[in-house]
N, C-alpha and C positions, 0 to 999 in steps of 0.2 A: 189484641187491642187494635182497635181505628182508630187512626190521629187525622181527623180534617180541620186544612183549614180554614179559616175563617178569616183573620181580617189580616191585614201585613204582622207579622209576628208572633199571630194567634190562633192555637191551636186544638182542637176541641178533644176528648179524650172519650172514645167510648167501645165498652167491656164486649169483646166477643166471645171470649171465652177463659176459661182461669184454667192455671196447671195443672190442676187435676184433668182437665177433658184432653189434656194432649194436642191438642190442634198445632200444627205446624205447616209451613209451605203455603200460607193463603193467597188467595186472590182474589178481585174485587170487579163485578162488571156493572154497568149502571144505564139504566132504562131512562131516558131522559125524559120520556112522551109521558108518561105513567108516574114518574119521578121514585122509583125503587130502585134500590143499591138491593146485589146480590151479592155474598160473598163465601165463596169455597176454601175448603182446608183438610189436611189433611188429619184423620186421628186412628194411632193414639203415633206420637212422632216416629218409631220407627217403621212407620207405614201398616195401611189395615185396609181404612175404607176411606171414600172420600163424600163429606158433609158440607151440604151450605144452610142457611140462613139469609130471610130476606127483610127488609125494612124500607119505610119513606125515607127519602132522601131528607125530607125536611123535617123531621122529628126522627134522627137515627136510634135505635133500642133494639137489641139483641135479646129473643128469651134463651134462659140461662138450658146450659146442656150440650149435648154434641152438635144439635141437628137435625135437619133430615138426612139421612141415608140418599145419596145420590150415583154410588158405585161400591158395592159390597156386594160378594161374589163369595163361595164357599171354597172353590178352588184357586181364589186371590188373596191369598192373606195376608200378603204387602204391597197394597196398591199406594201407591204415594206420586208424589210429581205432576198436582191438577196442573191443567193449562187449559185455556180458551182464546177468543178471541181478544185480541186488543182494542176493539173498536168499542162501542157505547151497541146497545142491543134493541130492539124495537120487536115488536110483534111480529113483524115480517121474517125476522131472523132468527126470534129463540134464542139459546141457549146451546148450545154445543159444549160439554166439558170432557175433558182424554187424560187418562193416568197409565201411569204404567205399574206393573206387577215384577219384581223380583223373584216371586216363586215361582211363575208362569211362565216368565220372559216375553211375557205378551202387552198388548194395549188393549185399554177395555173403553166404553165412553156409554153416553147417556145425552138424554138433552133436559132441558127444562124450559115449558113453556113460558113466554110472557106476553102477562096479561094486565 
């Protein structure tokens, strides 16, 4: 679930994913120029692969499912712990997302453009 809010004590509710899809550990980066919210997660929670989802900032709506696939590897079968930058993201910058793998002991990453 995203909870933004909206006006002083009001909160808007909206569905990323339900328990059956597993998603755990999210995070959320937001393209201010373009006005889309991205948001990563991990599934299924004891770590796999890690999936985002994108939407307008001003009409937020998630389609229903995992995802796309933005880190899934055959020899990573518990990538969990997305991280990115903290900042807000623009064309100039992309995307940048890094997980780590418990089976691997290693870090794996990806980017995702924006546009």
């Amino acid at each position: 679930m995203l909870y933004v809010r909206q006006a002083p004590n009001t909160w808007a509710q909206h569905v990323f994913g339900y328990n059956h899809d597993g998603h755990t550990r999210a995070i959320i980066l937001i393209d201010n120029a373009h006005r889309r919210l991205y948001m990563f997660a991990t599934a299924p929670e004891s770590g796999g692969g890690i999936y985002y989802k994108a939407t307008s900032l001003d009409e937020i709506a998630f389609a229903a499912g995992l995802g796309t696939p933005i880190l899934r590897y055959p020899n990573a079968t518990r990538l969990n712990n997305v991280t990115s930058t903290k900042q807000t993201v623009t064309s100039a910058t992309g995307i940048v997302v890094l997980a780590s793998d418990r089976t691997t002991t290693a870090y794996y990453y990806n980017v995702v453009p924006v546009d």
